[in-house]
LOMARSE-988662 format. One record per residue (C-alpha): x, y, z; residue in three letters. Coordinates in steps of 0.1 Angstrom, whole numbers, padded with zeros to 4 digits, always signed. Each point is the difference from the previous one (the first is absolute). Example, Ala and Ser with C-alpha at 12.3 -4.5 7.8 and 13.67 -1.06 7.14 Angstrom:
<rs>
+0123-0045+0078ala +0014+0034-0007ser 
</rs>
This chain:
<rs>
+0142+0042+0209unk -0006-0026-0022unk -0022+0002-0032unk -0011-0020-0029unk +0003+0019-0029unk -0011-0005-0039unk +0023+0013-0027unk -0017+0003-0038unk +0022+0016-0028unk -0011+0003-0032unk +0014-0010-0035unk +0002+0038-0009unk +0024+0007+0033unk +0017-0034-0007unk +0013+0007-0036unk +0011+0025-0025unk -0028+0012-0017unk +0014+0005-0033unk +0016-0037-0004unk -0018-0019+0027unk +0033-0012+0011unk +0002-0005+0043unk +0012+0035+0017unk +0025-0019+0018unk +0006+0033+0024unk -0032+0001+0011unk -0004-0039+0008unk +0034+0004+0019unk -0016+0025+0023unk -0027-0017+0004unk +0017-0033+0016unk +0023+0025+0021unk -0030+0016+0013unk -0020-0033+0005unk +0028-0016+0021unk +0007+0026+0016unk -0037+0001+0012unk +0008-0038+0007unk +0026+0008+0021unk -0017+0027+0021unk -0026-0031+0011unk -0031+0004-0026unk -0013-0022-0022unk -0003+0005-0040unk -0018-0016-0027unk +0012+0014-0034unk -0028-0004-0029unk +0020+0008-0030unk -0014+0007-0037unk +0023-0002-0030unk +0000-0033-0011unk -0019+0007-0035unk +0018+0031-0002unk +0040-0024+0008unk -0017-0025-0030unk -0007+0026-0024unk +0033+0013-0001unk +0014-0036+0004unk -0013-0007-0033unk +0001+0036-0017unk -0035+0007+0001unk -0009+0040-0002unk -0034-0006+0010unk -0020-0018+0030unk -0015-0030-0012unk -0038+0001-0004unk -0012-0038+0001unk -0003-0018+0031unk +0020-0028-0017unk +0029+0025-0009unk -0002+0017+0038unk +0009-0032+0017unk +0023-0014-0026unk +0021+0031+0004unk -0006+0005+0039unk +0014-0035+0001unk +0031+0010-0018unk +0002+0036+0021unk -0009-0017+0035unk +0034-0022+0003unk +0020+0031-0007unk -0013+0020+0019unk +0004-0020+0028unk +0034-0007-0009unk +0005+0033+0003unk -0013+0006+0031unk +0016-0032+0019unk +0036+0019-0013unk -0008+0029+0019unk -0013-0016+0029unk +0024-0029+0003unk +0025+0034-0001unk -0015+0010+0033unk -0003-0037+0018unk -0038+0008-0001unk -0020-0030-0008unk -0029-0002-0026unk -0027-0023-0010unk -0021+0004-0036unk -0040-0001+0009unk -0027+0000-0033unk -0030+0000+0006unk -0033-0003-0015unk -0036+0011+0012unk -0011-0033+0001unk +0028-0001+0029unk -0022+0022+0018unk -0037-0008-0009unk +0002-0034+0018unk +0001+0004+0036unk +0024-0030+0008unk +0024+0019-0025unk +0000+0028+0010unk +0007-0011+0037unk +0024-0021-0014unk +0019+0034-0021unk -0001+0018+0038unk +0020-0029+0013unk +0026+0001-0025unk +0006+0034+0001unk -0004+0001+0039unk +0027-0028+0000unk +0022+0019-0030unk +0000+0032+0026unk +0007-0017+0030unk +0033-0017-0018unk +0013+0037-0007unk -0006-0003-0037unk -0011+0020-0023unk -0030-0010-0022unk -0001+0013-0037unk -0035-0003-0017unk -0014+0007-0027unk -0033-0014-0021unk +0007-0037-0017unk -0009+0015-0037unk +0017-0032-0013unk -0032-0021+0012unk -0027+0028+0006unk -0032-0002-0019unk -0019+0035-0001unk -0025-0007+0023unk +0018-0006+0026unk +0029+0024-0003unk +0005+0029+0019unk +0003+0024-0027unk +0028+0020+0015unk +0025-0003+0025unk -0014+0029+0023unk -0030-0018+0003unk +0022-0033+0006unk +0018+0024+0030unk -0028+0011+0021unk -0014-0035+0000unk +0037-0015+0011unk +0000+0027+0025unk -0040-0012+0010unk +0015-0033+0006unk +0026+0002+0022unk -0016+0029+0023unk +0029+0027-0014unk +0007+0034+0015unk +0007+0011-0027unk -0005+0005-0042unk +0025+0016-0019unk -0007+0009-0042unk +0032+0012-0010unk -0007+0011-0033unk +0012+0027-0028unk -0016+0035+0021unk +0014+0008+0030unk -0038+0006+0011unk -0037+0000-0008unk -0006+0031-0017unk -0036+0020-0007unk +0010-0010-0040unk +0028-0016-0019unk +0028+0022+0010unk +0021-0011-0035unk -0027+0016-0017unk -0018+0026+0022unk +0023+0026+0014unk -0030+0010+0023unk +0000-0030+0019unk +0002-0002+0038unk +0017-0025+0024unk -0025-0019+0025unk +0021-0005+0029unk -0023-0018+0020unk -0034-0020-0005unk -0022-0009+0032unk -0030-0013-0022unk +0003-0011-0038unk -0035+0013-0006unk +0016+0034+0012unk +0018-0003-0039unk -0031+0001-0018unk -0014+0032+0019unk +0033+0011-0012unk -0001-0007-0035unk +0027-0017-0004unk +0010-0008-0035unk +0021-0032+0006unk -0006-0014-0037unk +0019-0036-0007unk +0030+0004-0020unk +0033-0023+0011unk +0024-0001-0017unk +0004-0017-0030unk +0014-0028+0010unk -0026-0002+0035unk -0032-0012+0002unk -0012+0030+0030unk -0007+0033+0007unk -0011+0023+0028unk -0037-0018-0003unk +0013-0031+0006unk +0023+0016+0033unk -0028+0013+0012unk -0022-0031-0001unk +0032-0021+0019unk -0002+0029+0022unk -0041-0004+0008unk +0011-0037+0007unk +0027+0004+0021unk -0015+0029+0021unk -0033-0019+0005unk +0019-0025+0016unk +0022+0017+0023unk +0030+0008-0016unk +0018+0035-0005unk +0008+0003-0040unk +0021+0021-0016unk +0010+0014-0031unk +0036+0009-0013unk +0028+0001-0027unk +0010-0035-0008unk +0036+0018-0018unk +0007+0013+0040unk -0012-0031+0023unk +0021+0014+0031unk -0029+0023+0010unk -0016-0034+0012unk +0028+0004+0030unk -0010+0036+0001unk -0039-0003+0000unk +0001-0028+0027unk +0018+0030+0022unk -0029+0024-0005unk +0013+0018-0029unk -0036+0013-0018unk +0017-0014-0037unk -0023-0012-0026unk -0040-0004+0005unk -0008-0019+0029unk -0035-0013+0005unk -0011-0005+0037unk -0006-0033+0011unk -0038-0003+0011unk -0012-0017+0033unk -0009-0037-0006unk -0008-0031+0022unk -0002-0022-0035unk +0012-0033+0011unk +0020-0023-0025unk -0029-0018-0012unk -0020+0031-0013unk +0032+0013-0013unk +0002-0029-0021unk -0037+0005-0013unk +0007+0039-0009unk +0029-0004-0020unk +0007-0034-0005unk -0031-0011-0019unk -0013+0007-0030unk -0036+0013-0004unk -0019-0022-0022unk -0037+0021-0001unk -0011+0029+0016unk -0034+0004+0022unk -0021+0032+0005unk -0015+0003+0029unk -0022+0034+0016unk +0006+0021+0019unk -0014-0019+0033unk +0025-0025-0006unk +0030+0025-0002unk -0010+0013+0030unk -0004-0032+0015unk +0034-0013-0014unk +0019+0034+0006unk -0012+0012+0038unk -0010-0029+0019unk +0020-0031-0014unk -0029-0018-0014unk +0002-0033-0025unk -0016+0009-0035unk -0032-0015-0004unk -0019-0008-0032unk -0027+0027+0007unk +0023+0031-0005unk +0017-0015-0032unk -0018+0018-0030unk +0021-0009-0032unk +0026-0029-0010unk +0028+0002-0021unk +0025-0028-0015unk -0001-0036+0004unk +0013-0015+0033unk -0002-0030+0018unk -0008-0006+0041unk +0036+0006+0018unk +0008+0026-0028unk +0015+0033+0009unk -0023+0030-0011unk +0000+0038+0000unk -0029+0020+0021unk -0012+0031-0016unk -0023+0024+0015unk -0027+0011-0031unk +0026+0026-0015unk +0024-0032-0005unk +0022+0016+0030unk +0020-0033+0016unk -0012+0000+0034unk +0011-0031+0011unk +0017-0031-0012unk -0008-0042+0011unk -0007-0033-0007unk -0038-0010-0013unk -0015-0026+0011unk -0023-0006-0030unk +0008-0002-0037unk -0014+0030-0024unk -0028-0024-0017unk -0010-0006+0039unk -0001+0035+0011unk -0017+0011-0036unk -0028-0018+0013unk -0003+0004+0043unk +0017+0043-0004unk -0025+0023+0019unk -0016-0028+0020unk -0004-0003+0032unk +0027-0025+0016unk -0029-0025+0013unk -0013-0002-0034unk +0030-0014-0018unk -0008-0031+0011unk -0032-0005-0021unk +0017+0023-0029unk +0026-0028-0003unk -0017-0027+0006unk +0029-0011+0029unk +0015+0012+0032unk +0027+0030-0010unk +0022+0022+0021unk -0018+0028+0020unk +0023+0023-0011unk +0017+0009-0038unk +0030+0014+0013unk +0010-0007+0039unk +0019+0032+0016unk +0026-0029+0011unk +0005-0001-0036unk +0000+0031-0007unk +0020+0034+0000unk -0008+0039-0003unk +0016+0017-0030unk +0014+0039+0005unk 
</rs>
């Protein structure tokens, strides 16, 4: 059968730690196992770090750059090789490829982020290959991803994947850092991230030292992707064949069950595509409302207001421990809901002094967060 599958490797499985040159070996076995997937029928989008860590050792740097300005100047040398590199391997194999960057802003407007689904729909259905990765060259800090496991799970969002790989440098998610705990033990299988924390999982945030991630940040892609439908795994990047072997039932790596969802495309693109501008507190009447009978958020349940944000803005909803029960778009800006929160819906009328939505945030606009 068929499947769409999501491939992320990680600068620390894409390079030689010591020097930061490319582990050609590895990238090798990679395109061998990713055509041969092609071949079998599935589809495979490859989001592929490195391209700091190919400019860095293009221009003899020991270190990863710390300025934003540096970061792009050298992605923009690293991000040309690396594809070069790739398209030899590939062209080796008569696989197709296409280079994808994107930003956030490609996903916070709606008509873009439609627009990024067709292209990749359209990329899949012409047998190619997409290669993505974050455009660092042009991104401004607000609006970047922050790491390309994030960037992973919300590729995978888009195109309605069946699957998330994070091939990274652990063969599996561990109870602690197995480099430095010798106590640690393997979690084969995870049907509920919250299950991690009743665990105490020490994931810490390391990378490498040429990577921006770490198990926090493979965990958060995995929240994302698993909220939305999709079966995510994680693997050794330096042994990308067990992708063949995990597809067949093979119980490598961590996997994280996929959890039941009916989230259409349009409330996908309002979880993870947007990015929250404020935050709104709301009691516990209004949790229940939102959370067991699919209720609209009103202005009488909100009890608190945080950030500035216009009508139309995305904003976070937070039950009165600041747990994120739901996510949306508001209806009113934050100097309007500083002055009609805790009222009564009829009386925002006079509050205002003109006629306003009846609701803040519409359930049509709005999604539930795990």
């Amino acid at each position: 059968m068929s499947q769409t599958l999501v491939i992320k490797i990680g600068t620390s499985s894409l390079t030689q730690p010591d020097t930061g040159f490319l582990a050609l070996s590895t990238i090798a076995q990679l395109v061998e196992t990713i055509s041969a997937l092609r071949q079998q029928g599935h589809q495979v989008i490859l989001v592929s770090s490195g391209a700091v860590g190919v400019g860095c050792a293009r221009l003899g740097l020991t270190e990863r750059p710390r300025t934003m300005a540096m970061k792009q100047a050298v992605a923009a040398v690293g991000q040309g090789r690396l594809m070069r590199v790739y398209d030899d391997f590939f062209t080796s194999l008569q696989q197709p490829i296409a280079q994808v960057l994107l930003t956030r802003s490609d996903l916070v407007q709606r008509s873009r982020y439609v627009n990024a689904y067709r292209t990749f729909r359209q990329l899949l259905k012409l047998g190619v290959v997409p290669i993505v990765n974050e455009n660092d060259t042009l991104a401004i800090e607000e609006l970047k991803f922050g790491d390309n496991d994030t960037l992973s799970a919300m590729v995978a969002s888009l195109v309605e994947a069946d699957w998330l790989f994070l091939l990274t440098d652990v063969d599996r998610l561990y109870s602690a850092d197995p480099r430095s705990n010798p106590d640690a033990q393997p979690i084969p299988w995870v049907g509920n991230i919250d299950e991690l924390m009743e665990l105490n999982v020490e994931v810490g945030d390391r990378g490498s030292n040429w990577g921006t991630g770490g198990m926090v940040t493979k965990i958060a892609a995995a929240r994302i992707a698993t909220t939305a439908g999709i079966r995510t795994v994680i693997t050794e990047g330096r042994s990308p064949q067990k992708i063949a072997q995990i597809l067949q039932g093979e119980p490598l790596g961590t996997q994280f069950e996929a959890q039941p969802t009916a989230i259409n495309a349009r409330k996908r693109w309002i979880a993870h595509g947007l990015v929250p501008s404020g935050k709104l507190l709301v009691d516990a009447g209004a949790v229940k409302a939102l959370t067991q009978k699919g209720r609209s958020l009103l202005a009488a349940g909100i009890t608190g207001i945080e950030g500035e944000f216009y009508s139309h803005d995305a904003v976070q909803i937070c039950d009165l421990s600041g747990h994120e029960v739901a996510r949306g778009i508001v209806n009113y800006s934050s100097l309007e809901l500083d002055k009609i929160q805790g009222a009564q819906s009829d009386a925002i009328q006079s509050i205002l002094g003109y006629v306003g939505e009846d609701t803040v945030v519409h359930r049509d606009n709005m999604v539930l967060m795990a």
